[in-house]
C-alpha positions in Angstrom: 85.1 190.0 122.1 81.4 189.3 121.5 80.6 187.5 118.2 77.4 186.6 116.7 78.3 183.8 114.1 75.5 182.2 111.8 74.0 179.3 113.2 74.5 175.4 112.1 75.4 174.7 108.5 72.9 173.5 106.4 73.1 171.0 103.9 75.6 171.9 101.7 78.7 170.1 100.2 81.6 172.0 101.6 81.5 174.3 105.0 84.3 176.5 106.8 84.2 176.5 110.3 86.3 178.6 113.2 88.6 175.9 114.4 89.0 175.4 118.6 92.4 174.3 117.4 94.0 172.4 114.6 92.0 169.4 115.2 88.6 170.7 116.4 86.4 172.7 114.5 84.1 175.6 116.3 81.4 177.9 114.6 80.3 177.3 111.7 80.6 180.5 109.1 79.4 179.5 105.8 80.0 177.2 103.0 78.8 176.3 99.1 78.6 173.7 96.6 81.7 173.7 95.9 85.3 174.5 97.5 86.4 177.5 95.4 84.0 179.3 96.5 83.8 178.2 100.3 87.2 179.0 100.3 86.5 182.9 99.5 83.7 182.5 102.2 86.5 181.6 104.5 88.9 184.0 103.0 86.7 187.3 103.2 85.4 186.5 106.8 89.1 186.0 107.7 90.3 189.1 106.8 87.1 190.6 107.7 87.6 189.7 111.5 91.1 190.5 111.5 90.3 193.9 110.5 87.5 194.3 113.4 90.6 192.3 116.0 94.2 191.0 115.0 94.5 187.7 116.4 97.5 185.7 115.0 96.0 182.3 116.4 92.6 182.6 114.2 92.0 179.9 111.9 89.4 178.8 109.9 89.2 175.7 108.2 87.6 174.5 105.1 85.9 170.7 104.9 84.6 168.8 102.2 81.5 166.6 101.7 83.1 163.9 103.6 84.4 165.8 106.4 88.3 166.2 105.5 89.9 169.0 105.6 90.6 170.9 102.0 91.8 173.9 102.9 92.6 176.0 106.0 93.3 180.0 106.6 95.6 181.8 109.2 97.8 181.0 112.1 100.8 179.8 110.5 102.1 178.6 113.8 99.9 175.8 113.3 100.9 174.2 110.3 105.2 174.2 110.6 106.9 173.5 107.4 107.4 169.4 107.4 109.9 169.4 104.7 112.5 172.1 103.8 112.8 174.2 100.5 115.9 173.8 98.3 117.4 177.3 97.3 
């Protein structure tokens, strides 16, 4: 599958990027002033792309001014539970 993605972020405070794999990122997609609203950036071009072609190993991850990590979206499989829920 071909994609066009928009080209490199510009100077904003929070950007979501198509991640390689957990720890690398890929293309950037968009990003704001502040996380909320990246985060439904990230969120609508997730689902977005999984309605053009499912792919359970997408993810798209969601980094702050400083570069860490504040949210990400998709593949589960990634991210295993580290502790387990009481019942």
């Amino acid at each position: 599958m071909s994609q066009q993605l928009p080209g490199p972020p510009p100077s904003q405070a929070v950007n979501a990027y198509a991640m390689v794999d957990p720890d690398t990122k890929g293309p950037w997609i968009g990003g704001s002033y502040d996380t909320q609203t990246t985060v439904v950036i990230a969120c609508a071009f997730y689902q977005a792309r999984q309605r053009y072609d499912v792919d359970p190993s997408f993810l798209i991850g969601v980094f702050d001014a400083s570069d860490t990590p504040v949210a990400f979206i998709g593949d589960a499989a990634a991210w295993p539970l580290t502790e387990e829920l009481d019942g």
